[in-house]
TIMARGU-859312 format. One line per 4 residues: number of its first residue (from 1); their letters; for each residue y, x negated, z of C-alpha. Coordinates in steps of 0.001 Angstrom, whole numbers, plus 524288, in hexadecimal, padded with zeros to 5 digits. Layout:
// residues N
NUM = A = Y,X,Z; ...
This chain:
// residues 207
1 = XXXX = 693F2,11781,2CFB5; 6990C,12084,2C53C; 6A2C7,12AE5,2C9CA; 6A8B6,1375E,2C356
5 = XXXX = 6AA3D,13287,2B46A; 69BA7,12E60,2B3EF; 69841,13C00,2AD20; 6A274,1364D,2A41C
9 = XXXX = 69D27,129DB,2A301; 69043,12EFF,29FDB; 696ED,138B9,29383; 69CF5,12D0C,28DD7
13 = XXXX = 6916B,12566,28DC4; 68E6E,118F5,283B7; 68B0A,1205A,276E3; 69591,12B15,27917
17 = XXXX = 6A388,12ED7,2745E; 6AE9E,12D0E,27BF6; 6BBD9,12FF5,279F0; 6C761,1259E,27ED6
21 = XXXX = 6D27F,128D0,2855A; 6DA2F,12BC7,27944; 6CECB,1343D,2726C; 6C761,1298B,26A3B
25 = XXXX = 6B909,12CB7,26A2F; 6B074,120E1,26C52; 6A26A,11F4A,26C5A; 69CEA,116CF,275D2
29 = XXXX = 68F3D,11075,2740E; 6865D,1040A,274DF; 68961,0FADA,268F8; 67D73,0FA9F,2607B
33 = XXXX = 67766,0F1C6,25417; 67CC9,0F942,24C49; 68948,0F6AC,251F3; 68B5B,0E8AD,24CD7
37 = XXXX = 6969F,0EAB0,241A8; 69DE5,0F527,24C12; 69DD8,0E9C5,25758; 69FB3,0DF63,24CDF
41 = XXXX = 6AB51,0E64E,2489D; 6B059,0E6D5,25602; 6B0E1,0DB41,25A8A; 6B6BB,0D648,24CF1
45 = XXXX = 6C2C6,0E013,24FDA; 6C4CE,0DA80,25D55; 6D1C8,0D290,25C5B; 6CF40,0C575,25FA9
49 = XXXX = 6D518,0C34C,26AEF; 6C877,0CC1F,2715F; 6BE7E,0C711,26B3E; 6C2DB,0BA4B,26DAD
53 = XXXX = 6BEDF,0BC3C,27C65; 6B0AC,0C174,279CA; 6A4DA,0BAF4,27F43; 6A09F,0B9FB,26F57
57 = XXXX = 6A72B,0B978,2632A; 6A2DC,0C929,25E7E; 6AAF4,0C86C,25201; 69CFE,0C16A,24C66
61 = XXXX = 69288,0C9A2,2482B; 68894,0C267,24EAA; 68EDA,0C334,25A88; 68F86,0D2B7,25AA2
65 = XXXX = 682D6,0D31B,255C8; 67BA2,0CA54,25F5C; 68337,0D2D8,26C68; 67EA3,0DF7C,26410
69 = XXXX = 670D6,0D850,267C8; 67377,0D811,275BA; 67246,0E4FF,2773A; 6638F,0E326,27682
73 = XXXX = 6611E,0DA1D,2816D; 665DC,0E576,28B94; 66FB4,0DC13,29235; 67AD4,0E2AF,28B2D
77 = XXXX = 6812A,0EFB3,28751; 68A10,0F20B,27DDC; 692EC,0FE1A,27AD4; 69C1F,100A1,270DA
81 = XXXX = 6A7B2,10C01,26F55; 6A969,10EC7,260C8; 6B4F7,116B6,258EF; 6B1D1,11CB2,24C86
85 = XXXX = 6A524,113DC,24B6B; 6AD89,10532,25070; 6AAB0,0FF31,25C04; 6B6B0,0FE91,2630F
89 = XXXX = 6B228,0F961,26F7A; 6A6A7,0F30A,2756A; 6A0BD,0EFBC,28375; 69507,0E935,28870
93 = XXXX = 68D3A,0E953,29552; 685CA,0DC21,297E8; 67B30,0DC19,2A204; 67699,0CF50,2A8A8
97 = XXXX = 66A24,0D1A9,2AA0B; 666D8,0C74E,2B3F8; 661A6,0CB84,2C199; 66D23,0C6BC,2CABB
101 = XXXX = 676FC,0CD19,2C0C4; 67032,0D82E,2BC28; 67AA3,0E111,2C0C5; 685B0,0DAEA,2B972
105 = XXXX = 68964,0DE4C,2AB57; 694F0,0D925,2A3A4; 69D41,0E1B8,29C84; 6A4B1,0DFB7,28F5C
109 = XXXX = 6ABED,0E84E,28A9A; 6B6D5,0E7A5,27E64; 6BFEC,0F394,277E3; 6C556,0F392,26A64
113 = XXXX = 6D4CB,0F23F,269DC; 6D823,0FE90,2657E; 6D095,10581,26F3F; 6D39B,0FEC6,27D6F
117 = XXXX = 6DCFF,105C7,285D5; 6D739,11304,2820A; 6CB11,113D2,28BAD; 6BEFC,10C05,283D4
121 = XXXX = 6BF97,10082,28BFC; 6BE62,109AE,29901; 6B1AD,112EF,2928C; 6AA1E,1073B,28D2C
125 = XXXX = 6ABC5,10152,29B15; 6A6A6,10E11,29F66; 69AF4,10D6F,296F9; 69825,0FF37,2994D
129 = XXXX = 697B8,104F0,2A863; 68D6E,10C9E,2A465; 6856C,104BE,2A07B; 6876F,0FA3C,2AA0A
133 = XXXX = 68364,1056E,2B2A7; 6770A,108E9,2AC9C; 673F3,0FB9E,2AD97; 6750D,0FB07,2BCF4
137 = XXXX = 681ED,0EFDC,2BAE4; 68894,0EDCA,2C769; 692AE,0E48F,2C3A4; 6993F,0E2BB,2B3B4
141 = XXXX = 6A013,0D5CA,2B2FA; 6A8EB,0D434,2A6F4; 6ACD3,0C460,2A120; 6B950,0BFFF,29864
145 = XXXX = 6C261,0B751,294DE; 6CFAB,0B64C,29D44; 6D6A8,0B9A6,290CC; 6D0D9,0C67F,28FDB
149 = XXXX = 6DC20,0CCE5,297BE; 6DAC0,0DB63,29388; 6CC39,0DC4D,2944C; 6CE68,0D6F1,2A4E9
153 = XXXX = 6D749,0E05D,2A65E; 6CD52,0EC10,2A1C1; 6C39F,0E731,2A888; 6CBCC,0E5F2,2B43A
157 = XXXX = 6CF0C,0F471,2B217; 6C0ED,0F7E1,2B39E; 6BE85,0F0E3,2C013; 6BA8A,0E473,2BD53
161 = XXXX = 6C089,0D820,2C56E; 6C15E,0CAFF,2BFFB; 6B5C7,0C1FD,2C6F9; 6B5DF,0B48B,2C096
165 = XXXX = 6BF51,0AE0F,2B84B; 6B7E5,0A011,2B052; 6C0D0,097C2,2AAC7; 6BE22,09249,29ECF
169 = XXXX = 6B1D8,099BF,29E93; 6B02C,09DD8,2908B; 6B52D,09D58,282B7; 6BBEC,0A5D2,279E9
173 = XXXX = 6B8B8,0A811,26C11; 6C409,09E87,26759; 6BDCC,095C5,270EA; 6C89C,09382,27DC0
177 = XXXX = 6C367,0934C,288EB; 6C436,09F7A,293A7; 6C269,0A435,2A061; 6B89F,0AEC2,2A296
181 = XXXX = 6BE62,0B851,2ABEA; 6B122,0C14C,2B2D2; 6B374,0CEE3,2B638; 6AB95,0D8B9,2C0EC
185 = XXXX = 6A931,0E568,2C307; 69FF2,0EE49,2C914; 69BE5,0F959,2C292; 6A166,10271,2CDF6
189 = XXXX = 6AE4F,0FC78,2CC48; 6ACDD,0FE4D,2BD4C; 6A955,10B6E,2BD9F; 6B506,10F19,2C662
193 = XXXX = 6BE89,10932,2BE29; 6B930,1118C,2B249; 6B8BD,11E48,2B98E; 6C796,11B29,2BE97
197 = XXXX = 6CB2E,1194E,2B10A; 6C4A7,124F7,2AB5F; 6C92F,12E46,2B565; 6D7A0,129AF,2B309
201 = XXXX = 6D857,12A1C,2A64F; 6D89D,13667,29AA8; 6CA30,13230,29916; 6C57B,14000,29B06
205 = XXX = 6D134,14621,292F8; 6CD50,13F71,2877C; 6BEC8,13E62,28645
């Protein structure tokens, strides 16, 4: 399935520096305990408008705590890219785990402010492919609000199609009602879309 950049791929591995189209150095690598204030901290800088689209309310401590926990029962990974020790973006893998859907994981995936447009978005994809990979995932399906404009539009970039659009299907955290919009993509089509990007852009000049 991988083509020419997996050698890449494989360098920039999760628990590795990486450098970002303009030069910053980021370290990518799975969000620990120990993580808690960093993730905490976050979330809490998000503006509101994104967090008020999450699945949970992560600007609690609880709430970052108890999906710090997941990462036990082995139906989720978490990564993290961090700048000068502050997580500045963070993605998650979740794996079904039932027999007839087995080879389906959901992907979440969300970038600081002051580092989109400049590559992260693109590499933790990449490493989120990896894993899906490793775990034998056919399919990743990704779920949000019809609000979340930008986020379709990235994910659109990276193959995905919209599937199925419920109206009325869940609740923000102020409480209106929205309509959950599914995404789909295989992870052939994903990993095409990441190679195309990689091989047009100054990737290579700047790691």
């Amino acid at each position: 399935m991988p083509g020419p950049l997996a050698p890449v791929l494989r360098r920039c591995s999760v628990g590795k520096s990486v450098h970002l189209k303009d030069g910053t150095e980021v370290s990518i690598r799975p969000l620990t305990k120990e993580d808690l204030d960093k993730s905490l901290a976050f979330f809490q800088g998000l503006p509101e408008e994104d967090r008020k689209y999450l699945r949970v309310d992560v600007s609690k401590r609880d709430v970052v705590e108890r999906r710090i926990r997941q990462i036990d029962s082995g139906r989720v990974e978490r990564l993290v890219a961090l700048v000068n020790d502050e997580i500045v973006a963070d993605g998650a893998l979740e794996l079904a785990g039932h027999d007839w859907a087995a080879h389906v994981g959901e992907l979440r995936l969300i970038v600081s402010h002051r580092f989109q447009r400049k590559g992260l978005g693109m590499v933790m994809a990449r490493e989120l492919y990896t894993l899906a990979a490793s775990h034998k995932l056919e399919q990743i399906v990704v779920s949000m609000a019809r609000p979340q404009v930008a986020a379709r539009s990235i994910f659109r970039r990276l193959g995905f199609r919209e599937e199925i659009t419920l109206p009325g299907h869940v609740k923000d955290l102020s409480g209106s009602s929205q309509d959950l919009i599914l995404m789909r993509c295989d992870l052939k089509a994903l990993w095409q879309e990441l190679e195309t990007f990689f091989a047009d852009s100054d990737w290579q000049r700047t790691r």
